[in-house]
Structure formats: structure tokens, C-alpha cells
N, C-alpha and C positions, 0 to 999 in steps of 0.2 A: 504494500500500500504506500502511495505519499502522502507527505504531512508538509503543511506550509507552515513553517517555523517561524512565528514575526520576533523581531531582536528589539526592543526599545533601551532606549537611551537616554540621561539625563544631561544633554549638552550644555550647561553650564557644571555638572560639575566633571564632564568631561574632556573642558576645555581649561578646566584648573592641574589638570594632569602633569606633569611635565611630559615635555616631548620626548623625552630618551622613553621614560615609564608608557607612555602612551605606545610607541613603534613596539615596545619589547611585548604588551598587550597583544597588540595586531598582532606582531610573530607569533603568536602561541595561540592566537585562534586559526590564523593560515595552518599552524600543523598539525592544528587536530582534525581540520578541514580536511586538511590529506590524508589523515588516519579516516575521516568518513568514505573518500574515496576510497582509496586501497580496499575499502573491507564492502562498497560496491555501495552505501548509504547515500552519497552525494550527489541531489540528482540538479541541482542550480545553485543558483543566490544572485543577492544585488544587493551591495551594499549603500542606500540612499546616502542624496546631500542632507542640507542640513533642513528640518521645516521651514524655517524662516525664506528658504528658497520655494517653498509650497506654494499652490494655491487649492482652492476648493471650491468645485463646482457642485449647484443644485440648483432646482426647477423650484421659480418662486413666480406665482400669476401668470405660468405659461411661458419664462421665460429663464434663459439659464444665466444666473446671477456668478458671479466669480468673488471669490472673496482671498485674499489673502492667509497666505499658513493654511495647515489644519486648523479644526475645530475641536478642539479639546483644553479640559478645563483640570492639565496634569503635567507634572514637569518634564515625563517620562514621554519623548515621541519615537515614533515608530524608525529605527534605524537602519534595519535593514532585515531580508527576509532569507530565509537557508528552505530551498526544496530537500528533503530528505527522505528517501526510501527504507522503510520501515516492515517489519512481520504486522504489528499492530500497537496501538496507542502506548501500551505498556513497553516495547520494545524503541520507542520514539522516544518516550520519557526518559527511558536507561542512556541513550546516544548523547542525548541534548546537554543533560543531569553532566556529563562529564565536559560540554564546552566551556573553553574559560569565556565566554561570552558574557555566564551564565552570572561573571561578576561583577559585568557594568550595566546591568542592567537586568528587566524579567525577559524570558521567552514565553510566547504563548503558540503553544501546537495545537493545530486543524487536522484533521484531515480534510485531503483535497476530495472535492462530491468531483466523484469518479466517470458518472451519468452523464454528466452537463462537459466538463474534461475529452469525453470521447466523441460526443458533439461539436466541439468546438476542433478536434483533430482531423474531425470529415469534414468540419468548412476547412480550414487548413489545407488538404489535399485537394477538395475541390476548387479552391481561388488558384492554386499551386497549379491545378491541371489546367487552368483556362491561359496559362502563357504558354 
């Protein structure tokens, strides 16, 4: 099964980090990254800018309003996402449980609705097949 792994972050107090301390973080999430590979777990990621770079769109009187940032009322914004191939929930928990991600911030695991996914892989192929 996959699980979409969301990363949040507290960018201010991640930007009080020092920069040696901060890279030496990243290093050690890149290679557990590669331990998820290796062992066939790692099925994406992207790691986002910062919110402040966001915007957010929704349908207000019919028409689609853009607003600045998210909307959220938490210091903790969304940082980045890890696709992860998993047995099931409990086995996603044990993988994640060991990212040092897990120290700058919460992870929250989905699974991905697999229905709607296989859907979207036939338009895929179908727009794919019309060049």
C-alpha cells in the first residue's frame, strides 16, 4: 500500500537553527531516505518552500478568491511530503517512527485512496496516448 507522509515544520524555530546543525539534520534525513529506498519503501517526496511563499485558493460567490499563505491558525506548516510504500498502517508507523524528521516537526500518514489513484493513472495514459 502507499501512504502520503505530510512533514510539518515550525519555520521560525527552524530558522533559529544554526546552519552547520541544520545541513547535518538534512544529512541524516537524506540517509534514512536511502535506507527507505534500499529496502524498496521510497516511493517520492517534495520537499516545499517556505508558506509564506503560498497562496490559497477557494470558490467565494462563484468566484475563485486567492489569498495569501495557507490558512491555518498553527505555527507548524506543512513542509514537505515522503510517498512511502508500506505492508499496512502499522508497518508505515514503524518506517516513519524511525525518520529523524520525526524531530523537527509531527508527521501525519494517509493512506493514499487507491480507487481514485488508479483513475487518475488511466487519464495519465490516456492524455499520454493522444501525442
Amino acid at each position: 500500500m502507499r501512504y502520503v507522509c505530510l512533514g510539518f515544520i515550525d519555520e521560525a524555530k527552524f530558522a533559529e537553527i544554526p546552519p552547520a546543525d541544520a545541513r547535518r539534520m538534512m544529512e541524516e534525513c537524506f540517509a534514512y531516505d536511502d535506507e527507505l529506498r534500499r529496502g524498496g519503501h521510497f516511493a517520492g517526496g517534495e520537499a516545499l518552500d517556505s508558506a509564506r511563499n503560498a497562496v490559497t485558493l477557494r470558490m467565494k460567490e462563484g468566484k475563485v478568491e486567492v489569498t495569501d499563505g495557507p490558512f491555518a491558525e498553527t505555527k507548524e506548516m506543512l513542509g514537505g511530503i515522503l510517498l512511502l510504500e508500506a505492508r499496512d498502517m502499522n508497518h508505515a508507523i514503524a518506517l516513519m517512527s524511525r525518520h529523524p524528521g520525526v524531530r523537527m516537526g509531527p508527521f501525519e500518514i494517509r493512506p493514499a485512496n487507491e480507487a481514485i489513484n488508479r483513475l487518475i493513472a488511466e487519464r495519465d495514459a490516456a492524455v499520454a496516448g493522444e501525442k
